[in-house]
N, C-alpha and C positions, 0 to 999 in steps of 0.2 A: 679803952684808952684812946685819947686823942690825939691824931697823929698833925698837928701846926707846920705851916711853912717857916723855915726857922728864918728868915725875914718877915716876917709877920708882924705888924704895928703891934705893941705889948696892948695897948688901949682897945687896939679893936678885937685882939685874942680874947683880953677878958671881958668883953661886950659879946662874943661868939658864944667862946666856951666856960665861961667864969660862972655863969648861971646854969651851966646844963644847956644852952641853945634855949631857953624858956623854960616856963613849967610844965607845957603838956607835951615837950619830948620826954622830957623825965619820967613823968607820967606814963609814955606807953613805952618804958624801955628799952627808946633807943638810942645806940651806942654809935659814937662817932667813931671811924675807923682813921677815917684819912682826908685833909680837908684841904682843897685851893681854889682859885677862880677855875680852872680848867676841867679837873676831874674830881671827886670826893666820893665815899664812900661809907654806907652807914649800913646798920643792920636794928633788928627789931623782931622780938616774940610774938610771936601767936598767940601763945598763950595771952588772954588779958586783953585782948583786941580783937574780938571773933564776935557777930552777930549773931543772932539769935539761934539762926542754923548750925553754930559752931566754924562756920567759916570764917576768915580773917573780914573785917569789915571793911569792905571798901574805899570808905574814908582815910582807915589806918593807913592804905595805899598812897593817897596824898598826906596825911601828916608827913610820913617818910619823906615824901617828894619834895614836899614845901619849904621841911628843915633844910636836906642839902642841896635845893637850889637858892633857899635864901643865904644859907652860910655862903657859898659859893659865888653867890652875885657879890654878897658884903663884900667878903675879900676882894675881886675886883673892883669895886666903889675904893675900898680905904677907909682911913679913919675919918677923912673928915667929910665923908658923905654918908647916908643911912639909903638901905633900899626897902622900896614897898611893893609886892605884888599886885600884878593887877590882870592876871590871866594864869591860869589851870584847868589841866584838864587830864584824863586818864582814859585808856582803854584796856579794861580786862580780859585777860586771855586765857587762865585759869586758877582755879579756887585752891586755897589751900586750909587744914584745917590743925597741922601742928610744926614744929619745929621752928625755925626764924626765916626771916625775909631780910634780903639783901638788896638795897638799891645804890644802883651806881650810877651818879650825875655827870653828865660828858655836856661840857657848854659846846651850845650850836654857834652864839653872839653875844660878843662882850663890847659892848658898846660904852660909848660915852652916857648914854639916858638910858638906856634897856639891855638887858642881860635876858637873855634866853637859854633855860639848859632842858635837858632830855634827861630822865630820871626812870633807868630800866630797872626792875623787880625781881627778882629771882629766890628760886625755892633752893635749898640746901645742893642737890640734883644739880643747880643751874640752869633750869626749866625759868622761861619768864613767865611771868604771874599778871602782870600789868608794864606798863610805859605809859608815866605821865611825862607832861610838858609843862614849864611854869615860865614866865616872862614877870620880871623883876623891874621897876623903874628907879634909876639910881638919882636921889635926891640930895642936896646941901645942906649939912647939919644945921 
């Protein structure tokens, strides 16, 4: 379930979450917890995202990331702006190979052109898994 700032542009809600956030959040099932410019909260299986080693793929680290610092930027942008990424990055700090991963996006910069947030990882435990960074450029529809 998806938890909306209940000021929240109806237009841009269903532009967020009216699709799923895309199709390949949907795809690696993940779930919006809680969404705003400031803080947001999603989670995501293991299962179905693990490389070949059976550990979660690294990449799935940033889908996570990507979704809620792009939801995150959007909301700060508005509706009558769209945001595009244009910087990520991740540092892994341990492997996981079942249960779900929790990431929580804490904005560092909410600017006028660029949104910056911090997107921490964590295992069921609360143990961090990774800490990505993503930087968002907020454009004019």
């Amino acid at each position: 379930m998806t938890k909306l700032p209940p000021d929240l542009d109806p237009s841009l809600a269903s532009r967020l979450v009216g699709t799923g956030g895309g199709a390949l959040p949907g795809r690696m099932g993940i779930e919006l917890l809680e969404l705003s410019a400031e803080y947001s909260i999603g989670r995501m299986p293991v299962d179905g995202n693990t490389q070949v080693l059976g550990l979660l793929h690294g990449g799935a680290h940033l889908v996570l990331g990507e979704t809620l610092g792009s939801m995150s930027s959007a909301i700060h942008a508005g509706p009558e702006h769209y945001v595009v990424g244009i910087e990520i990055n991740a540092t892994h700090s341990r492997s996981i190979t079942e249960g779900w991963v929790t990431g929580t996006c804490s904005a560092l910069v909410l600017g006028r052109t660029l949104c910056t947030h911090e997107i921490v990882m964590t295992d069921e435990q609360g143990r961090r898994l990774s800490t990505v960074r993503m930087t968002n450029m907020v454009r004019d529809l």
